[in-house]
C-alpha positions in Angstrom: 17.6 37.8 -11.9 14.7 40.1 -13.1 11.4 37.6 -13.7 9.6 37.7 -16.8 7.4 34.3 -15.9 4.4 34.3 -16.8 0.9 34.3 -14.3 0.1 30.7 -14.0 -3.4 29.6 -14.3 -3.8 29.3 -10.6 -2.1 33.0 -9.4 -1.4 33.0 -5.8 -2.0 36.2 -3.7 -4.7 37.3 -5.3 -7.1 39.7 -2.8 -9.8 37.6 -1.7 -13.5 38.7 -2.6 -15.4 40.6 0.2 -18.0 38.0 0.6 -16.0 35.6 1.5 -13.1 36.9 3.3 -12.4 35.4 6.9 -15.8 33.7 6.1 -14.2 30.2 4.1 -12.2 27.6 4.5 -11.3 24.3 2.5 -11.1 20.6 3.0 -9.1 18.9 0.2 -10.6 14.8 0.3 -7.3 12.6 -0.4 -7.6 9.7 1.8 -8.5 7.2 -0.9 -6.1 4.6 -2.9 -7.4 5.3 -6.2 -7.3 1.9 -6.8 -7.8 1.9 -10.6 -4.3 4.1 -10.9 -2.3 0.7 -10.1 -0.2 1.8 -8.1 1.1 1.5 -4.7 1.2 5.4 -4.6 -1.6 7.1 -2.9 -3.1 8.8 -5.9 -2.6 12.1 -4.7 1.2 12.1 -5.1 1.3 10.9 -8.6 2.9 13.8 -10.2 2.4 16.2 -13.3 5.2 17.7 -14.7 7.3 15.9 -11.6 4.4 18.1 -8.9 2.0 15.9 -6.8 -1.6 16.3 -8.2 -2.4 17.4 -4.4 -0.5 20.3 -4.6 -2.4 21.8 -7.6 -5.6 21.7 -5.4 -3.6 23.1 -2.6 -2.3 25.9 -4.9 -5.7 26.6 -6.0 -7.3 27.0 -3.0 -4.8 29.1 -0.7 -5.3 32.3 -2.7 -9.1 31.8 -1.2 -8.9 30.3 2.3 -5.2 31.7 3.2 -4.1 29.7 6.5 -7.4 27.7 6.2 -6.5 24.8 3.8 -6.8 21.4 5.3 -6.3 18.1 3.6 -7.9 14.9 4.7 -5.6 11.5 4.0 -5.8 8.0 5.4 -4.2 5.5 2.7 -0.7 6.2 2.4 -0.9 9.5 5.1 2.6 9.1 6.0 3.8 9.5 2.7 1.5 12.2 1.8 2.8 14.3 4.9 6.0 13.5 3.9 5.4 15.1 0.4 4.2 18.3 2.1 6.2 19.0 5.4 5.3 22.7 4.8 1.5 22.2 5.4 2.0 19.8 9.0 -0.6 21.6 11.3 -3.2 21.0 8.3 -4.1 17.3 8.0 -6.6 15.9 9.0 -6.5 11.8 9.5 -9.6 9.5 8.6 -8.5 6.6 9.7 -11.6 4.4 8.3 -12.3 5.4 4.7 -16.5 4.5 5.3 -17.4 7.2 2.1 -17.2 10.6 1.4 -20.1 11.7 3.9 -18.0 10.3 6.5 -15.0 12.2 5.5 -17.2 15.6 6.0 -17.9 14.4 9.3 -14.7 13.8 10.0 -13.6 17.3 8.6 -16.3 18.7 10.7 -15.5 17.6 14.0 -11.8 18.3 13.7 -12.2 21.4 12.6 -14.6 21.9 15.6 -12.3 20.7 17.8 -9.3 23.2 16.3 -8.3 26.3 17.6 -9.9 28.3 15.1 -12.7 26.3 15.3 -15.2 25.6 12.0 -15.4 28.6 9.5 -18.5 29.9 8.6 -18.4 28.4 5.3 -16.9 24.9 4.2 -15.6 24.3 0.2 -15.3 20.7 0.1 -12.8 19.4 -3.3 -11.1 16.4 -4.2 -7.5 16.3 -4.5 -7.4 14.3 -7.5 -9.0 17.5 -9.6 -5.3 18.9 -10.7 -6.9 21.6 -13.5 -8.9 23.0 -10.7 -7.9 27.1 -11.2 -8.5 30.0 -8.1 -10.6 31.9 -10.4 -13.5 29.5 -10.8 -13.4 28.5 -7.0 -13.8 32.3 -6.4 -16.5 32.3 -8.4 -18.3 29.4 -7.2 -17.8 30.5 -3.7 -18.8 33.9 -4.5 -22.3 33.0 -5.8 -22.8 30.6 -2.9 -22.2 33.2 -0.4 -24.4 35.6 -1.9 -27.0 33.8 -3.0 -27.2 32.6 0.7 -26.7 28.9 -0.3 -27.2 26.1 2.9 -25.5 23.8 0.5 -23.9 24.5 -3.2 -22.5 22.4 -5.8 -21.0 22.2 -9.4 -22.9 20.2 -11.8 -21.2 20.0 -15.5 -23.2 18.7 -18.6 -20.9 15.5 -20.0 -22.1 13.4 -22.9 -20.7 9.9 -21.4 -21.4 10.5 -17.8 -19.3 7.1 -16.6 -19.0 6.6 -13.3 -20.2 10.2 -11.9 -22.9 10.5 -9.5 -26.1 11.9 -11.7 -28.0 15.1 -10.7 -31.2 14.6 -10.5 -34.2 17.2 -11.7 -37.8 18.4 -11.3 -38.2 20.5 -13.8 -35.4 23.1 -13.9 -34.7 23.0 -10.0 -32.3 20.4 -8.3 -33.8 17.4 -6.4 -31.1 15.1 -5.7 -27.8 13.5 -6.7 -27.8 9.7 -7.4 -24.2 7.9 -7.6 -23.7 6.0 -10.7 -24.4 2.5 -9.2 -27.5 3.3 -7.5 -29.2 4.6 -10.3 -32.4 3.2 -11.3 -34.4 4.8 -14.0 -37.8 3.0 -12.7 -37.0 5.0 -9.4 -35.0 7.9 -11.1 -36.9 8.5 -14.6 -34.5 8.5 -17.4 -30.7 9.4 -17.2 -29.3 12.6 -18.2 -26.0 14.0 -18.6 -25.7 16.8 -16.0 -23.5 14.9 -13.3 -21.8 16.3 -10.0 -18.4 17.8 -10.3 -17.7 16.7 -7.0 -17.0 20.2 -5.5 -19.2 21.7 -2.7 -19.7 24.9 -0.5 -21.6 24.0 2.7 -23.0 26.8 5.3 -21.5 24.8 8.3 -24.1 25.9 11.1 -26.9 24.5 8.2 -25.1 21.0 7.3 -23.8 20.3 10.8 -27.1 18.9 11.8 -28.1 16.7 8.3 -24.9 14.3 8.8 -26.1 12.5 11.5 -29.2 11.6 9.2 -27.0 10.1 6.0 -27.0 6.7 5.5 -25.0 3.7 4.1 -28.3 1.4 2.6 -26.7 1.5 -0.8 -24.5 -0.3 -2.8 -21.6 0.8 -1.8 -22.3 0.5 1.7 -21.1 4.1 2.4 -21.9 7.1 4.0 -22.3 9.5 0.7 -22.0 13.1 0.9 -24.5 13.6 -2.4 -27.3 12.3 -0.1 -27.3 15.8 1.7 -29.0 17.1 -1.5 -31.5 15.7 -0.5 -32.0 15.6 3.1 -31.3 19.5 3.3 -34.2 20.0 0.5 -36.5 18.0 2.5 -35.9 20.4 5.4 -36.0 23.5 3.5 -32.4 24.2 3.0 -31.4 26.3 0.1 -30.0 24.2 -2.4 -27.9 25.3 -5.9 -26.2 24.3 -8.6 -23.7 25.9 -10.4 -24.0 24.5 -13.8 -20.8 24.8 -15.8 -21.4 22.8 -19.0 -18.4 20.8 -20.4 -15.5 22.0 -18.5 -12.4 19.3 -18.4 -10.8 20.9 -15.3 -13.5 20.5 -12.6 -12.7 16.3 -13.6 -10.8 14.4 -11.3 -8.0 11.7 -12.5 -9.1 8.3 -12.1 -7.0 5.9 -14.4 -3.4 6.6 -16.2 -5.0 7.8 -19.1 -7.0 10.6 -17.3 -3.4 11.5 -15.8 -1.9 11.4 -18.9 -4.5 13.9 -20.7 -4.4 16.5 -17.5 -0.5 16.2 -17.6 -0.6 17.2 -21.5 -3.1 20.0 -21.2 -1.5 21.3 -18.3 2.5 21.1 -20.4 0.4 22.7 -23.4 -1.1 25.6 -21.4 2.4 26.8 -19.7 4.2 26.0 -22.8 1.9 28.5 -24.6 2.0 31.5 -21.9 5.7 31.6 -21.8 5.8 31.7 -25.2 3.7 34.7 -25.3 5.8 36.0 -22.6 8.6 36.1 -25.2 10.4 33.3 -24.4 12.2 31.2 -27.5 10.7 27.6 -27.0 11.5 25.4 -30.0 9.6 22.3 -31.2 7.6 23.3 -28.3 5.6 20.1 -28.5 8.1 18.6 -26.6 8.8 20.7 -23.9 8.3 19.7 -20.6 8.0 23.0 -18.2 7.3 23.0 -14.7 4.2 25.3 -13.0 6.9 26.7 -11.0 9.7 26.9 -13.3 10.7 30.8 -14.1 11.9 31.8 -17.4 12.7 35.2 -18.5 12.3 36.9 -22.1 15.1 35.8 -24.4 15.4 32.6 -22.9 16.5 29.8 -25.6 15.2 26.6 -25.2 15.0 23.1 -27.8 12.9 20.4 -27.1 12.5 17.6 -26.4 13.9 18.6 -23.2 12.7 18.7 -19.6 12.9 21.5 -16.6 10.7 21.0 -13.7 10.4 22.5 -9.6 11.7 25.8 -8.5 14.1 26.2 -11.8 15.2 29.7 -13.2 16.5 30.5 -16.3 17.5 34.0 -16.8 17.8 36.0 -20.5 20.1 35.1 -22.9 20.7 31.1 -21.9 20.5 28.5 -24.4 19.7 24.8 -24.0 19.6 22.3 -26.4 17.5 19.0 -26.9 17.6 16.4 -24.7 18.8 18.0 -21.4 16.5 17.6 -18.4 17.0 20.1 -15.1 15.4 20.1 -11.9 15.9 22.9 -9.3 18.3 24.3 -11.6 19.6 28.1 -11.0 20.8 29.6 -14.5 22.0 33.1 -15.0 22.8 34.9 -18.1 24.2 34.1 -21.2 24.5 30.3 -20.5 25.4 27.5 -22.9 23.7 24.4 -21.8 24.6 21.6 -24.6 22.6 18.4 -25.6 22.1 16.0 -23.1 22.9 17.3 -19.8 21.4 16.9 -16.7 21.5 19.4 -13.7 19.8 18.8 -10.6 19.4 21.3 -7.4 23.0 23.1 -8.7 23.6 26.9 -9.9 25.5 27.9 -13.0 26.8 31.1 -13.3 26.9 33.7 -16.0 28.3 32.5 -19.6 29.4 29.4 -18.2 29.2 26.2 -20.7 27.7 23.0 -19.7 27.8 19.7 -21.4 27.3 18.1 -24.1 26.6 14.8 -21.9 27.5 16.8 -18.8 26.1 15.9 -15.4 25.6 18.5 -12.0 24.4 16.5 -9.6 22.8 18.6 -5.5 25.3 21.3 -4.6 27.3 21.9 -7.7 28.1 25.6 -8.6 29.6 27.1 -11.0 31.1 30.6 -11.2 31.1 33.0 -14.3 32.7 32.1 -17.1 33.3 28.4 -16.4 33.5 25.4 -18.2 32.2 22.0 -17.6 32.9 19.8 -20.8 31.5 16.1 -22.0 31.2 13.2 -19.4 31.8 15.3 -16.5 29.9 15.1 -12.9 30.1 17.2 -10.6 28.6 17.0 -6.9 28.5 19.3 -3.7 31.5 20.8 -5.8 32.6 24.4 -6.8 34.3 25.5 -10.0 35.4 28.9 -9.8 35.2 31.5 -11.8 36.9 30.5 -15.4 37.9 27.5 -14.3 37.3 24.3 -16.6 36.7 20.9 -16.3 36.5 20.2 -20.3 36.2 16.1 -20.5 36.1 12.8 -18.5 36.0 14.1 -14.9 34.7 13.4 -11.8 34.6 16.7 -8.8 33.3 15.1 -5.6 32.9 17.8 -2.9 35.8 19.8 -4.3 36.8 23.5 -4.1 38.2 24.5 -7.3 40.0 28.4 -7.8 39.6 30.5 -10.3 41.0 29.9 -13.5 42.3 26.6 -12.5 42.8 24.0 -15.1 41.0 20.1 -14.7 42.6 17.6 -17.1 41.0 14.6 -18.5 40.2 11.9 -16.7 40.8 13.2 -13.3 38.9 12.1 -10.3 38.4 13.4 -6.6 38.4 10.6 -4.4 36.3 12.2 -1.8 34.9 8.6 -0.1 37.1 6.3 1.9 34.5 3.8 2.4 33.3 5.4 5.6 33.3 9.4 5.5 33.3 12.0 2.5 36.7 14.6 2.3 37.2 17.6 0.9 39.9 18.5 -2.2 40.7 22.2 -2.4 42.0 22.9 -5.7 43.4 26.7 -5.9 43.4 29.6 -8.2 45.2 28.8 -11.7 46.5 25.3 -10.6 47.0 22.9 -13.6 45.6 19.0 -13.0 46.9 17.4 -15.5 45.4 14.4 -17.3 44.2 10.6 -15.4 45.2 12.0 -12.1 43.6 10.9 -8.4 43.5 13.6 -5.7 43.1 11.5 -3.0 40.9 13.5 -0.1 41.4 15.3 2.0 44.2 16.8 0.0 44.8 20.8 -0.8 46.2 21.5 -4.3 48.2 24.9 -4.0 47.8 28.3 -6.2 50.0 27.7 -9.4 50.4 24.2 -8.4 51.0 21.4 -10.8 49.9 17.9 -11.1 51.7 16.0 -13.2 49.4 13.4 -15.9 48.9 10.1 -14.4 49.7 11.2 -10.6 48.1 9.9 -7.5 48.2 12.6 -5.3 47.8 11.9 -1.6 49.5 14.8 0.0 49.4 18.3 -0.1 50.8 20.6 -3.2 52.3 23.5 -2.1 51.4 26.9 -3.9 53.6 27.1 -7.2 54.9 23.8 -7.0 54.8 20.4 -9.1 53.2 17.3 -7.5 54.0 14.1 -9.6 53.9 10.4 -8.5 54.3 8.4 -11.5 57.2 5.0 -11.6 60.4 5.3 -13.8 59.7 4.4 -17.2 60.9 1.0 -18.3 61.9 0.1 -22.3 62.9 -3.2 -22.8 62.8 -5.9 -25.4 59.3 -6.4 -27.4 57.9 -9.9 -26.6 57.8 -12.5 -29.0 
């Protein structure tokens, strides 16, 4: 299938800079609940377009810090790990959660104590910041590095600053970062809107020696990571900040409705570049697309409808409202109808799906096949021109080419205990509100006559009926 999809905001291989190359690496802070989410989810893995939050930041950053990308959990870690089995080798555990200078120090000394040992340079982001793009953590980094920075971070200019820690000035350069509940305008002078974006760049061999010095004599009673503003200026350290005014995706998601509004803007911005990638998307407002999903030109698509993970939809396919596909391989020329769903199956070229038809894991089907209204299929194969036009279920079933499935016929794959097999071959007629009770093998050319319960094999061009004698007799009454 030739691609036609669109760069995402967040392109992955992308050469990394000069300055930084071999020189960075990245701790991602998700060990926290995120307590005002309300849910029993580590924040992290709430999704976006059904994709942990996490794995936006991880996207982000891998372009920058190839190999180098470590995440630091503590509620919830199992789960997390278990959301990203790819990345084992790159968490790091913080078993205490004692504030976010506490997490740098535990970033720090497992990363001294790693193979690779520390890198020369440290960017430090939350994993709750899922707009986060590559381009402006290049830049960021970039400036750091060459402006020979001890410690950077990005500030951004909000008019309701909320619960973000305040940057603090004399004059036009920086001289500290106060957290939102320790601010004290007799202390602090009066409040302004430039607040800390919560990302950082830290010259390891310069930090190193300051967290020993931070302190938890605050509210929170927490080890903050802001108070190294501070502490490195009063030893001389180079300090900046990379003021960035207003812009929404440096903010992290706090509360449903923060999720809500990231989720949209991100659905808006991929909505809008496959469009101009020429793909048909109509009433586009309510289209739900996937980062990852791939659509080529000439692709047809009616919302509302849903596509999400690793789905491809080549040229020429057509689906209609209300159908919703995950993992879903598509290839040319399809007819997808209204309200179908397809998960983790493969449909070939100018098959027809649906309406109200179900693919459940492991479902393919060949060119030219049909699958009609109310059928499921699972872990099942329809060949090439075969149909399956109404009322059908095809539990881990082989089914030939051309073969014909009647209404209301069912594969009884499941004897309570173990799943079997029901081969179907080439051209074989299944006629209607029959039961192939697995294992059984339906010949080439067989026939199954309406109403049968088949239990034993069908020999190749032969007729397999169970049904009782008819009986007429007097009408009651």
């Amino acid at each position: 299938m030739a691609e036609a999809k669109p760069p995402p905001a967040s392109p992955k291989g992308d050469p990394m800079s000069a300055l930084c190359q071999g020189r960075l690496g990245a701790v991602i802070f998700a060990a926290g609940q995120g307590t005002r989410m309300y849910s029993s989810t580590p924040k992290v893995l709430l999704t976006l377009l059904e994709k942990p939050m996490l794995g936006y930041v991880q996207d982000a950053l891998d372009p920058l810090c190839p190999g180098r990308v470590y995440t630091l959990i503590g509620f919830g870690a199992a789960k997390v790990r278990a959301a990203f089995p790819e990345r084992e080798g790159c968490f790091i555990m913080q078993e205490r959660q004692l504030g976010t200078g506490h997490a740098l120090l535990t970033a720090l000394n497992a990363l001294d104590a790693s193979d690779d040992g520390a890198p020369e340079y440290l960017l430090v982001v939350n994993g709750d910041t899922p707009l986060l793009e590559t381009e402006i953590l290049r830049d960021f980094t970039d400036k750091a590095v060459g402006r020979e920075s001890d410690l950077a971070f990005i500030s951004l200019s909000l008019r309701e600053t909320g619960a973000f820690g305040l940057v603090l000035r004399r004059g036009e350069e920086v001289a500290g970062i106060v957290e939102a509940r320790d601010f004290d305008e007799t202390r602090h002078g009066p409040k302004g809107n430039e607040i800390n974006a919560g990302v950082y760049c830290f010259r390891v061999g310069a930090i190193r020696s300051l967290l020993p010095l931070l302190s938890a004599g605050n509210k929170s009673g927490e080890l903050y990571i802001t108070d190294l503003v501070e502490i490195a200026l009063n030893r001389g350290l180079k300090v900046w900040a990379d003021k960035r005014g207003e812009d929404a995706r440096l903010l992290g998601v706090n509360t449903p409705a923060e999720l809500s509004r990231s989720e949209e803007r991100l659905r808006a911005g991929i909505v809008e570049r496959h469009l101009e990638a020429g793909v048909l998307l109509r009433n586009p407002g309510m289209l739900r697309i996937g980062p990852e999903v791939v659509l080529e030109r000439g692709a047809d698509l009616t919302g509302p409808c849903e596509i999400y993970g690793a789905s491809r939809i080549a040229a020429g396919t057509r689906i209609a409202s209300h159908c919703r596909l995950l993992n879903a391989v598509l290839e040319r020329d399809v007819d997808v109808r209204s309200f179908c769903h397809v998960e983790d199956a493969r449909i070939g070229a100018r098959c027809v799906v649906g309406p109200y038809a179900r693919l459940r894991p492991g479902a393919v089907m060949e060119e030219d096949a049909h699958v009609g209204n109310f059928v499921e299929m699972k872990k099942s194969r329809l060949g090439a021109g075969a149909k399956a036009n109404h009322l059908t279920y095809l539990g881990d079933a082989e089914v030939g080419a051309k073969a014909n499935i009647g209404a209301g016929t069912i594969t009884c794959n499941y004897d309570g205990k173990n799943k079997h097999r029901t081969r179907i071959g080439e051209e074989a007629f299944i006629g209607s509100n029959s039961s192939l009770v697995a294992p059984v093998n339906i010949g080439a050319g067989a026939l199954v006559g309406a109403g049968s319960v088949i239990s034993r094999d069908v020999p190749e061009n032969k007729l397999g009926l169970t049904r009782a004698q008819q009986l007429t007799l007097p009408k009651p009454g």
